[in-house]
N, C-alpha and C positions, 0 to 999 in steps of 0.2 A: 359595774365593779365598785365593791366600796370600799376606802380607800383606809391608809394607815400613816399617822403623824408618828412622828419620835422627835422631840424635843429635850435638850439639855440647857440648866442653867446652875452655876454656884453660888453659895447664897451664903453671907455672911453670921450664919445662928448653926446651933447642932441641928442633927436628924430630930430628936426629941422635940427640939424648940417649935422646929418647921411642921411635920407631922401634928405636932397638939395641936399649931393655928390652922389647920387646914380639917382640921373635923370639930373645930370649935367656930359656934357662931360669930362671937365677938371678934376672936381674932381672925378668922377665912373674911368678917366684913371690913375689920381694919386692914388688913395687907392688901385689900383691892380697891379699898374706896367703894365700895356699895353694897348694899345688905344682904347677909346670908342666913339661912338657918336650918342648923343644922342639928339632925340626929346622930349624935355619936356612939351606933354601936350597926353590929352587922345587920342587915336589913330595914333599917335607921333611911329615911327618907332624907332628902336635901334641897335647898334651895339656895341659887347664888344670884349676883347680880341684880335683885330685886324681880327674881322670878324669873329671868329671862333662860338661867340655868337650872333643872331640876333629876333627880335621880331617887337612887339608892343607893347604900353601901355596901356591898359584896362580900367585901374581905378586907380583914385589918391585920395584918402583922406586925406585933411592935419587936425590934430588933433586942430580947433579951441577952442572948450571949454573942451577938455580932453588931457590927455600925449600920445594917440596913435594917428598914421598915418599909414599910410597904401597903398601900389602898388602892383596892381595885374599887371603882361606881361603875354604874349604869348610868349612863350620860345624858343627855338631849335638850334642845332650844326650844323655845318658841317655833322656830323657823324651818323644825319638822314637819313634818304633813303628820297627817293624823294616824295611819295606817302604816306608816316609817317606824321600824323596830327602833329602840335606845341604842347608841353606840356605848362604846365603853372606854374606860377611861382606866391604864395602871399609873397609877405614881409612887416613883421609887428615893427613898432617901438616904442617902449614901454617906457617910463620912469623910471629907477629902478636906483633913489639914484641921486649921480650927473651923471651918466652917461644914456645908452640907452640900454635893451634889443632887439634884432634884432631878432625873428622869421621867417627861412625863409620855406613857402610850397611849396614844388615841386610836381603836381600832372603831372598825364599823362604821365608819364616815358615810353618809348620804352623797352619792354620787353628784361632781361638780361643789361639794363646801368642802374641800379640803384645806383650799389655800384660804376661806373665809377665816376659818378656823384656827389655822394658825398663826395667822397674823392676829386675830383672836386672843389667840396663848399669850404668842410674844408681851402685845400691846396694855392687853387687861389682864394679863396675871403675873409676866414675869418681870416687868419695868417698875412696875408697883411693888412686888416682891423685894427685888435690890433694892429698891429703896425705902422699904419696909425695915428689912433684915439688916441694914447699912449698921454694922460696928458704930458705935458712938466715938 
């Protein structure tokens, strides 16, 4: 069975702010501390962590007359087997207050890396995050 993450985190910057650095190299490599690079447009290739993350972009909604935006990728690690479909990945940016709730969906997990994974999330994307996005 393969398995499905839902994580939440609030982040001190707008949806705008959040969304630009998450499909921009410089900034997806500044909020985490390791190198990314990225293609920002729909089918737009990607790579984070110094490789250890790569995909494509699926779908970009950027929220014109509402607070959300929205990226869906095609996910996968290193730590795939070779013949292991891509999982995927939504990430949701919400508006809440001065800042941005970030929803992220991880579907299509490889059986047994769920809790990898999200301790993953937490560790290398959302600790870096807050204190990326930290209000001056």
């Amino acid at each position: 069975m393969r398995s499905l993450l839902i994580l939440k985190i609030n982040l001190d910057a707008s949806p705008q702010e959040v969304f630009g650095a998450w499909l921009n190299s410089k900034g997806h490599s500044d909020f985490t501390g390791a190198k990314a690079e990225i293609d920002p447009k729909i089918g737009g290739k990607f790579t984070a962590w110094d490789g250890y993350i790569s995909g494509r972009t699926l779908k970009i909604e950027k929220g014109k007359k509402s607070d959300k935006w929205r990226i869906v990728q095609s996910w996968r690690t290193t730590e795939f087997l070779k013949d292991t479909p891509d999982s995927k990945i939504e990430v949701l940016f919400e508006k809440k207050g001065d800042g941005t709730k970030l929803t992220l969906i991880h579907t299509k997990i490889p059986e047994g890396q769920e809790d990898m994974y999200k301790e993953g999330w937490k560790d290398y994307y959302f600790k870096p995050m807050k204190e990326y996005f930290k209000r001056k």
